[in-house]
C-alpha positions in Angstrom: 29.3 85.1 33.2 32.1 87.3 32.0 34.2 90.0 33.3 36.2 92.2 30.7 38.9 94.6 32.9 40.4 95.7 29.4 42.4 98.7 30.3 44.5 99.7 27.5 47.0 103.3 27.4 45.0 105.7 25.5 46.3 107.2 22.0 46.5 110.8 22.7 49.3 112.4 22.4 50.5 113.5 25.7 47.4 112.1 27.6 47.5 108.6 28.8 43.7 106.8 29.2 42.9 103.6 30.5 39.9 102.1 28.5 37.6 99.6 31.0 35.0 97.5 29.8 32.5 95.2 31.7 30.1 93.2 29.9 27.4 89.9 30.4 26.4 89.6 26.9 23.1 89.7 26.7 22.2 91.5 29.8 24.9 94.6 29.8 27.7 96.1 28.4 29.3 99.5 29.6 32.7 100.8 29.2 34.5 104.1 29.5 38.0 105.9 30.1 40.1 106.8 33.2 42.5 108.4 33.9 44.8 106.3 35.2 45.6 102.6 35.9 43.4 102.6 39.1 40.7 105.2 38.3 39.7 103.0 35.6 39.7 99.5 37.5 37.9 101.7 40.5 35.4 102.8 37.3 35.0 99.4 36.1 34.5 97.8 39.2 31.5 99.8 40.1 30.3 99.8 36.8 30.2 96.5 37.1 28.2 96.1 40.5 25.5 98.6 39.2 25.1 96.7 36.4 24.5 93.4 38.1 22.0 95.0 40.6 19.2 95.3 37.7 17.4 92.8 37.0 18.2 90.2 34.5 16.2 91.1 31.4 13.7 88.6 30.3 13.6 86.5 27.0 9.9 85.6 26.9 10.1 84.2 23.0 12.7 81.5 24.7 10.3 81.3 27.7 7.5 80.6 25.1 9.3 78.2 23.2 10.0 76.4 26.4 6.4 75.8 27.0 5.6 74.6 23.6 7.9 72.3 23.4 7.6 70.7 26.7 3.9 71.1 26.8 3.1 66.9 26.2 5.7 66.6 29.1 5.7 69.0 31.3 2.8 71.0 32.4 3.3 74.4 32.1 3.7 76.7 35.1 0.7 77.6 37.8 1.4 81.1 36.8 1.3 81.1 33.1 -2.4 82.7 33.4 -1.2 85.5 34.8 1.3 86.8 32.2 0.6 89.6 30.2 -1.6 89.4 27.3 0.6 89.5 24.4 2.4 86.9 26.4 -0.9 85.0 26.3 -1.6 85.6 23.1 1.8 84.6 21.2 1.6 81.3 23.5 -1.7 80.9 21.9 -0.5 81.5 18.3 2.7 79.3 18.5 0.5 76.7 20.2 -2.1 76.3 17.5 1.1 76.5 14.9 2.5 73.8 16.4 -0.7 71.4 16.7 -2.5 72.8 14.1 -3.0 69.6 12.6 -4.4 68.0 15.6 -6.6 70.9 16.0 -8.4 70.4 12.8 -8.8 67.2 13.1 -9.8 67.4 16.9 -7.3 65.0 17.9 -5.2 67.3 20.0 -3.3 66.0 23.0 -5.2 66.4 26.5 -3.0 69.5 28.3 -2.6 71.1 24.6 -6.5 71.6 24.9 -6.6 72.4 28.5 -3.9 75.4 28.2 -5.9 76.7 24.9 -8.8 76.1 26.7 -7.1 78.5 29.8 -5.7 80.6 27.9 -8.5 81.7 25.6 -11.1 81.9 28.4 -8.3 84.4 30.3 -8.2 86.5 27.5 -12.0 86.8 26.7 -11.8 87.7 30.8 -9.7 90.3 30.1 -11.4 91.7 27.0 -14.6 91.7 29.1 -13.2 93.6 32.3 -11.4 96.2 29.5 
């Protein structure tokens, strides 16, 4: 987490500004003037606690990665069927990237079959019901 309060005297001439900045990098960044010392640490401050009301955004290529790494070790999670489909389907795509060998010669590992196995029959499911 970080919290940037920069407030820094504007350069016009005759006009003092306070800059204020909040940022989480990776989730928000906002940042605007005042017009004095306190109007921008008031602005920043509920700039900030907007920001931090919306929901974290999601990094589903990490997420992905996650599972296919950890998949001979970790089962995935209960809910990984009900994802979206291009979800599904680039979990599907890194998964028979990453065993692809063991795929062709039939030979892949138990719960690396069992998720293609659960994900393909979810999506031809879903095709159907479309």
């Amino acid at each position: 987490m970080q919290f940037l309060g920069k407030l820094s005297l504007g350069d016009q001439v005759g006009v003092p500004r306070w800059r204020w900045s909040v940022q989480w990098p990776g989730w928000f960044s906002v940042d605007g003037h005042g017009a004095d010392k306190q109007d921008a640490a008031d602005k920043a401050t509920e700039a900030w606690w907007r920001q931090i009301c919306t929901p974290i955004p999601r990094d589903v290529d990490t997420e992905i990665d996650i599972i296919v790494a950890r998949i001979l070790i970790m089962p995935p999670p209960n809910s990984i069927l009900t994802e979206d489909t291009a979800f599904l389907q680039r979990l599907n795509w890194l998964l028979f990237e990453r065993f692809k060998t063991e795929i062709k010669a039939d030979a892949q590992p138990m719960p690396v079959r069992n998720l293609l196995a659960g994900i393909s029959a979810e999506l031809y499911r879903r095709r159907l019901a479309s």
